[in-house]
N, C-alpha and C positions, 0 to 999 in steps of 0.2 A: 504494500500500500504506500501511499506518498508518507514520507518522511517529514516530521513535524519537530522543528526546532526548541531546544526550551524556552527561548526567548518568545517563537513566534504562540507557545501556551501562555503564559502570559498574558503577551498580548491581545489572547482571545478571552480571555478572563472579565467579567465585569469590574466597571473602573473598581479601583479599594485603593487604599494608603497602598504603600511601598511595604510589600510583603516583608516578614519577619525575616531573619537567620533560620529558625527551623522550617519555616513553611516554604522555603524556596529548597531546602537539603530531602523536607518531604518530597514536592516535587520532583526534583533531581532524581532521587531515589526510583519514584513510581516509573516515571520515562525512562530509565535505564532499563528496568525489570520488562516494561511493555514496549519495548522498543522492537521494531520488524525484526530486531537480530535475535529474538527468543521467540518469533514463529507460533504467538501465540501460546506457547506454552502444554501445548494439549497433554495429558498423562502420557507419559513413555517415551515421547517422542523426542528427537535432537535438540528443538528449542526445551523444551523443558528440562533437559539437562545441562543445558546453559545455564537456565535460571535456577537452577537448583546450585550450580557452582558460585553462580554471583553470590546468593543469598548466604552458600556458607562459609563466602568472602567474609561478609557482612555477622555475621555470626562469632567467626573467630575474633575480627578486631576489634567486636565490643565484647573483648576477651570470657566469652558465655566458655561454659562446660560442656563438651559432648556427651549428650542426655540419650543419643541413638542406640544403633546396635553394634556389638564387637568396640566399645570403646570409640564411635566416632560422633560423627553429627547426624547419620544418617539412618533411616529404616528402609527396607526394601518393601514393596507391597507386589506380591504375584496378584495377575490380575488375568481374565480370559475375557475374550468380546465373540461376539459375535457381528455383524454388520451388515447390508444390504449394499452393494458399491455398484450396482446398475438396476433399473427398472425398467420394464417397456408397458406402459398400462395405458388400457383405452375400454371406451364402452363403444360395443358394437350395435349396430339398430337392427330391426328384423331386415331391411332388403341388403344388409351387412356394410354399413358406411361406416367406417371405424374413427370415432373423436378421440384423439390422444387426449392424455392427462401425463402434466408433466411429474419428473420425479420430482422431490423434494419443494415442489411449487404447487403443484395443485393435490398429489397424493404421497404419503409418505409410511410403506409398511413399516409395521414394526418389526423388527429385527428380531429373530429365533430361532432356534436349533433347527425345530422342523417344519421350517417354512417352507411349499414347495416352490419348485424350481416354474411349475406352471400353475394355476387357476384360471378358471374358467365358469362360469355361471347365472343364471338369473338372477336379479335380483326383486327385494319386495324395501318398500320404503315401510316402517314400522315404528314411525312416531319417534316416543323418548325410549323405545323398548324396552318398558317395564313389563314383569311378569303378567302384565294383564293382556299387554299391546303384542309382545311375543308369543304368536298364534299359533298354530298346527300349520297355516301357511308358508309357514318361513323352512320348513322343513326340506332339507337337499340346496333351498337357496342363497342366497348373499345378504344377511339383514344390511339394511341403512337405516343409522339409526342416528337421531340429534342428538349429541351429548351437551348436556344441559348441565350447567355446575352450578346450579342455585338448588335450595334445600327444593324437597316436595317431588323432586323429578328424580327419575332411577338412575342411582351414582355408577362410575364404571364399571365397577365390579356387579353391580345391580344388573348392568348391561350385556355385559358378558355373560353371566350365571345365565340367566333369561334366554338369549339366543344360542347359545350352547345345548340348553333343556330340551326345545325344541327341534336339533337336528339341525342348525342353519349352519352351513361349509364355511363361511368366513364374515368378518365385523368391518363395514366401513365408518368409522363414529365422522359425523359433521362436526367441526368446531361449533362452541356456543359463540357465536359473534355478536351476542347482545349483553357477554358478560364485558360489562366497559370498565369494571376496574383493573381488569388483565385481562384485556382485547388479545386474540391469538393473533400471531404473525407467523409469515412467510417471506422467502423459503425457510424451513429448516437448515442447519448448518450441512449435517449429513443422518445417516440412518442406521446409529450406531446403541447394541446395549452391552454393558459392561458388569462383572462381577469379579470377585473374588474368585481366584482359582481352586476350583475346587465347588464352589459354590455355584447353583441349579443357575441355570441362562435363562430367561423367556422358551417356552415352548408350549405347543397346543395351538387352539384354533387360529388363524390368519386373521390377521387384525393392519386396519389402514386408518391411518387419518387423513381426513378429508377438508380441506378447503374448504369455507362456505359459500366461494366464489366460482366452485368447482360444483356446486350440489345440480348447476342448472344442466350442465353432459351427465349428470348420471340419470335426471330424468326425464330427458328429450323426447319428444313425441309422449310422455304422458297427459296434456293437459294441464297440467297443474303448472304453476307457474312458480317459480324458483324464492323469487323477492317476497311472495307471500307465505312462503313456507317459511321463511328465516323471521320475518313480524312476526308471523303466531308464536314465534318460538318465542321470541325475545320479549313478548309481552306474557309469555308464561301461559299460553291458551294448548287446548289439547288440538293434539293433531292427527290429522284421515290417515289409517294406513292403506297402502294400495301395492300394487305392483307393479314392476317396473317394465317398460316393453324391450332396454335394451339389455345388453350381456354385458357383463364386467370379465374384461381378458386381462394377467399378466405376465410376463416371463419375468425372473426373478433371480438375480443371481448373489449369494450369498458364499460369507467369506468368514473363516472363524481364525483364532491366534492367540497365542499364548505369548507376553510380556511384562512385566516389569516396571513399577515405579516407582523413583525415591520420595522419600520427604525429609524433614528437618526437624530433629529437636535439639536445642541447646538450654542449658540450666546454667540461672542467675543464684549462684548458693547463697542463702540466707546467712543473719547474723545473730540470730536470736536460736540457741540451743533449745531452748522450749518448745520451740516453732518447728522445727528440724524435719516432723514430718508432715507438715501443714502445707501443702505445695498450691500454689496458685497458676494456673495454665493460660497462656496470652495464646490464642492460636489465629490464623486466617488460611485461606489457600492459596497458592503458587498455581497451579492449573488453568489450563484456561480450554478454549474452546479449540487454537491450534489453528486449522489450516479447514475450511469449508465450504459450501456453496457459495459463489460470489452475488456479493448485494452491491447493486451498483459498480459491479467492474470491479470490486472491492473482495480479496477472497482471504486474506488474514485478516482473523477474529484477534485484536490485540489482548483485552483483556484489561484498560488502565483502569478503570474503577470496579471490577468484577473478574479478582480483590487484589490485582495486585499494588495498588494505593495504601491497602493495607497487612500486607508482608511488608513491605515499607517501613508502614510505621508504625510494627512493632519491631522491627530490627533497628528503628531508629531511635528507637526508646532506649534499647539493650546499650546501643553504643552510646548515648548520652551518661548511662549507667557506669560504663568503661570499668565492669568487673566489681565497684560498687554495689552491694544488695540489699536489698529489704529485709525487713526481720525476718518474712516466708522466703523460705525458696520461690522462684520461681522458671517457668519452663515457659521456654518461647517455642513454638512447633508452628514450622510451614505445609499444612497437609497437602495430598496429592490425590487427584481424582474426587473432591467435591463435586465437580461438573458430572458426573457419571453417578451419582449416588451416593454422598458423603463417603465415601470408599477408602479415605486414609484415616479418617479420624475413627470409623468403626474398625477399621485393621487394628489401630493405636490401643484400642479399647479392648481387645480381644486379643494382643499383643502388649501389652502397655510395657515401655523400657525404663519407666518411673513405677514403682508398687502402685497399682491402683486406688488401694488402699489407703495410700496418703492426699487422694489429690482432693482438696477442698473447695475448688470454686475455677470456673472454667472463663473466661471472658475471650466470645469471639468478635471479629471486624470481620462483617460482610453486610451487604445491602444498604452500604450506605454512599451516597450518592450527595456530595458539596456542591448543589446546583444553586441554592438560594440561601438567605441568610440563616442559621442556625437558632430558631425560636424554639422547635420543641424535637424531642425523640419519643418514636415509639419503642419501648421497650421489653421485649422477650424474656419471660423471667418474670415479670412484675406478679408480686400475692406469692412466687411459690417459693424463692427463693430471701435470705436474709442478704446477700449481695446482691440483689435486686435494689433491696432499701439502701444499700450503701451507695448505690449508681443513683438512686433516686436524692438522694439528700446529696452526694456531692454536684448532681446535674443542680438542684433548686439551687444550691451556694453559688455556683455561675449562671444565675437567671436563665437556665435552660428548664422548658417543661417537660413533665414526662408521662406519657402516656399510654395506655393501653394499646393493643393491635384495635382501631377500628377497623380496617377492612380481612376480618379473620377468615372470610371467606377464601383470602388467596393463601392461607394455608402457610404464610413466610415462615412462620413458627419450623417447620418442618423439612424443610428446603436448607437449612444453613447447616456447618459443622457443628453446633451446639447442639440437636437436637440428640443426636446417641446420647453426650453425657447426660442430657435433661432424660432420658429413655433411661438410664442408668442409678439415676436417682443423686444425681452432683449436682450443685448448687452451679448453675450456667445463663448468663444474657448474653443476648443480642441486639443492635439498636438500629433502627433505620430513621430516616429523616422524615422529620414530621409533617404536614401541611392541612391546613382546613378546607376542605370544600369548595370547589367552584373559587378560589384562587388563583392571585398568575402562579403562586407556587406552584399548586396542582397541575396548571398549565405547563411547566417546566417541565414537571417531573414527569407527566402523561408523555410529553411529547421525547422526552430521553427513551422512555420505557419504550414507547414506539418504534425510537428510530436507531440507536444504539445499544439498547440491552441482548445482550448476547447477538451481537453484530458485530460487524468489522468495525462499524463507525465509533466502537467503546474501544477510542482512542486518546492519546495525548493532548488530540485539537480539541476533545471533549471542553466548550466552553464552561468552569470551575469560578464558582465563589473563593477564591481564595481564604477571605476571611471566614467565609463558613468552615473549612477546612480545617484552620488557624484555632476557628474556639473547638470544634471537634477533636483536635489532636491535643489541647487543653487538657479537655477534657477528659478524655481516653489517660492521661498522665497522671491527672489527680486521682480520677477512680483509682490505677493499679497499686498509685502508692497508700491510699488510703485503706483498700483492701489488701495490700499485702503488708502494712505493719498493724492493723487493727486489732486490739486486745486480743476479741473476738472469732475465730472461726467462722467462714459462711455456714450456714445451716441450709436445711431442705423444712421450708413449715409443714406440720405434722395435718394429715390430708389434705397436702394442697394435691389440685391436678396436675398431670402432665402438660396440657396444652389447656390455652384461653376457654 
C-alpha cells in the first residue's frame, strides 16, 4: 500500500497543541510495528515474525525478564487452518443462464474439513429459519435463510440446528443489513478458519455467507422483489417462505496446513516480597489480518489501530519503566492469533509460563480507537470485577467517564483477549471509546468502522486525535501503576456474571 510518512500522520491528525514527548514515541512506535514492512502481521507469516523481532527488540531494552518458554521471551503456539483459496459460485435459472457471484464479494463459504469440492442444488428461501419456518420442504435443498442478530429471531446456531433437522444439503445465511450498529461489510479479507493443532476445525453441513446485495441473483425470476425482502427484515416483520426457481452451483477448492506462531511474554519483577505472587498481566495483540482481498486497489491489511497502537504502548510503558517495578510483578505479553479466535491468549491459559495461579488481574488494549476527544470509556469488566472499580475511580480522577457496554448486542465483550481470562474467573477489563448517540462522534466512529476496520485502510494515515491518545495513554499508566502497587489484590465479586 502507499507509504505514509510520520510526519505526513500528523499532519493528518486534527489541529491539537504540539504533541507530547510520549505521544509522538507512541506514534513512532505504532508506525514502525504497522509499517508495509510487517505485511500486516497475519499469524505465522514472515511479517509477523518481523514484528515479533521488533517487539522483543523493545522488550529487552526496557530490560523486562523473559517470562516465555525455554528461558526466553517467546511461546510457540501450533496452530492448523483450514481455508477456501478459490470459488466458482453462481445461480443457475431453469432455461440455465448462469449469474456468477463473486468470491469473497458477494459469497463467502465457510471454511471446513468436509466441504465438498462441488454442490449443486435447489434452493427454498425460509424466512429467519426458525424451527417453525424450517419445513419438511427444505429437505434435499439449499435453505436461505436471513440471519437476523437482534433478540426474538432464531440465532445461528438456532439456524443451523433447524435446517440440519430437516434434511437441507447446505446454509446460505443473508447478512442482517438492518443491524446499523455493526452494519456487515465487504469483501471479506479471505476464507480462512483456524485452530489449535490438535483441536476439531469447522466440519459438517456447507455453510455461505451471503451479501444482502447479492440476495437479488439468488432469487431471480421469483417475483419477489429483493429490497422488500431486506425492509421486512430490518423492521423485524415475519417473512413468506417460498422456493427458489434457480440452482445454486459451486466448485470449491480447499486447502488445509499445519504452522506455527510466536508471541511474547516478558516480566517486570516486583519489589514488594509480599506481592511476589500477585502478578498483574498488560496484554494486547501483534497479529493482524496480513495480506487479503484488495479494497480499493489496496491488499495489505496494516493493522495501526487493531492493536498494534497498543503492543506499542505497553512496551512503551515497560521501557519508560527501564527495569524499575511495581510492588506486583508484572507480565507484558504480545498475543498471536487474536484475529483467528483469541488463539494465543487461550494457548497462554492452557499453557501458562507464569503459574496461573498467581495471576491476579488481566488488563487488555484493544478496540480502542483515538478518533475524537476522550470524554468517556466503555468498560468490560464493570460490576464483576474489583479492578474494574480501580479503572473506574482512576478514569473519574482524570474527568474520564465510564460506562457500561451500551451496545451489548455486538457482543465486544467477547471478541477481545480478555474474555478467556474473564471465562476463567480472573479479574480482567477492556475499554473502548465512548460516544452518545447520533453524534459527530458516533459519526467518526461509524464511518472508521465502515471504512477501515479490519481493512487495508486501518493505517498510519488513519486521521488520530492525538490528544485523545495522549489522555488514553495517561490513563492506561495510572490505572497499571495504581493496580499494581494497590494494598489490595483484584478480586472477582462473588456472583457477578461473566458477561453484561
Amino acid at each position: 500500500m502507499r507509504h505514509f510518512l510520520l510526519t505526513v500522520a500528523l499532519l493528518a491528525a486534527p489541529a491539537i497543541a504540539k504533541p507530547d514527548a510520549d505521544t509522538k514515541a507512541w506514534l513512532a512506535r505504532t508506525a514502525e510495528l504497522s509499517s508495509d514492512a510487517m505485511e500486516g502481521r497475519d499469524a505465522g507469516s514472515p511479517g509477523h515474525a518481523r514484528a515479533i523481532t521488533l517487539v522483543e527488540g523493545w522488550f529487552k531494552a526496557a530490560k523486562l525478564k523473559p517470562a516465555g518458554e525455554n528461558g526466553s521471551f517467546r511461546q510457540t503456539v501450533p496452530l492448523h487452518e483450514v481455508a477456501v483459496t478459490a470459488a466458482d459460485m453462481r445461480v443457475v435459472s431453469p432455461d440455465g443462464v448462469a449469474a456468477p457471484l463473486r468470491f469473497l464479494h458477494d459469497v463467502t463459504p465457510r471454511p471446513a474439513t468436509d466441504l465438498p469440492a462441488t454442490l449443486s442444488g435447489a434452493m427454498r428461501f425460509a424466512g429467519y429459519c426458525s424451527a417453525a419456518e424450517a419445513g419438511p420442504e427444505l429437505k434435499g435443498k439449499i435453505a436461505v435463510c436471513f440471519g437476523s442478530r437482534r433478540p426474538g429471531r432464531a440465532t445461528a446456531a438456532e439456524r443451523l440446528a433447524a435446517v440440519t433437522a430437516v434434511g437441507a444439503v447446505a446454509l446460505l445465511t443473508v447478512d442482517d443489513v438492518g443491524f446499523t450498529v455493526e452494519p456487515p461489510r465487504w469483501p471479506d479479507a479471505y476464507a480462512r478458519s483456524v485452530a489449535h493443532d490438535g483441536a476439531p476445525l469447522p466440519s459438517g453441513l456447507p455453510q455461505f455467507r451471503v451479501n444482502g446485495a447479492a440476495l437479488a441473483t439468488l432469487i431471480a425470476g421469483s417475483r419477489r422483489l429483493a429490497a422488500a425482502i431486506l425492509t421486512d427484515a430490518t423492521y423485524h416483520r415475519d417473512l413468506e417462505s417460498f422456493d427458489l426457481p434457480g440452482r445454486f452451483e459451486a466448485k470449491l477448492t480447499t486447502v488445509q496446513r499445519r504452522f506455527t506462531a510466536e508471541q511474547l511474554i516478558g516480566l517486570l519483577p516486583g519489589t514488594d516480597k509480599a506481592k511476589a505472587n500477585e502478578v498483574l498481566l498488560l496484554g494486547a495483540h501483534i497479529d493482524g489480518y496480513g495480506l487479503g482481498e484488495p479494497v480499493n486497489g489496496d491488499a495489505l491489511y496494516n493493522g495501526t489501530l487493531d492493536d498494534a497502537g497498543y503492543v506499542a504502548l505497553i512496551s512503551q510503558l515497560a521501557s519508560r519503566r527501564r527495569g524499575k517495578g511495581f510492588a506486583r510483578p508484572v507480565l507484558f505479553a504480545a498475543w498471536t492469533a487474536e484475529e483467528k479466535g483469541l488463539l494465543g491468549a487461550r494457548w497462554w491459559l492452557q499453557h501458562p509460563t507464569v503459574p496461573k495461579a498467581q495471576l491476579v488481574g488481566v488488563i487488555n488494549l484493544d478496540q480502542l480507537r483515538p478518533l475524537f476527544p476522550l470524554k468517556a470509556l466503555t468498560l468490560h469488566g464493570l460490576g464483576q470485577n474489583t479492578l474494574a472499580d480501580t479503572a473506574k475511580s482512576v478514569a473519574e480522577g482524570l474527568k474520564i467517564e465510564i460506562r457500561p457496554d451500551r451496545e451489548s448486542e455486538r457482543n465486544l465483550i467477547r471478541r477481545v483477549d480478555s474474555w478467556p481470562f474473564m471465562e476463567a474467573g480472573i479479574p480482567a477489563v477492556n475499554f473502548v471509546f465512548a460516544y452518545n448517540p447520533r453524534s459527530q462522534q458516533e459519526a467518526i466512529y461509524r464511518d472508521w468502522y465502515q471504512r477501515r476496520y479490519h481493512r487495508p485502510q486501518d493505517d498510519i494515515s488513519t486521521p488520530m486525535d492525538l490528544d485523545a491518545a495522549r489522555d488514553f495513554n495517561r490513563f492506561f499508566s495510572t490505572l497499571v501503576e495504581t493496580a499494581a502497587n494497590g494494598a489490595a489484590r483484584p478480586v472477582m465479586r462473588v456472583g457477578a456474571p461473566p458477561s453484561p
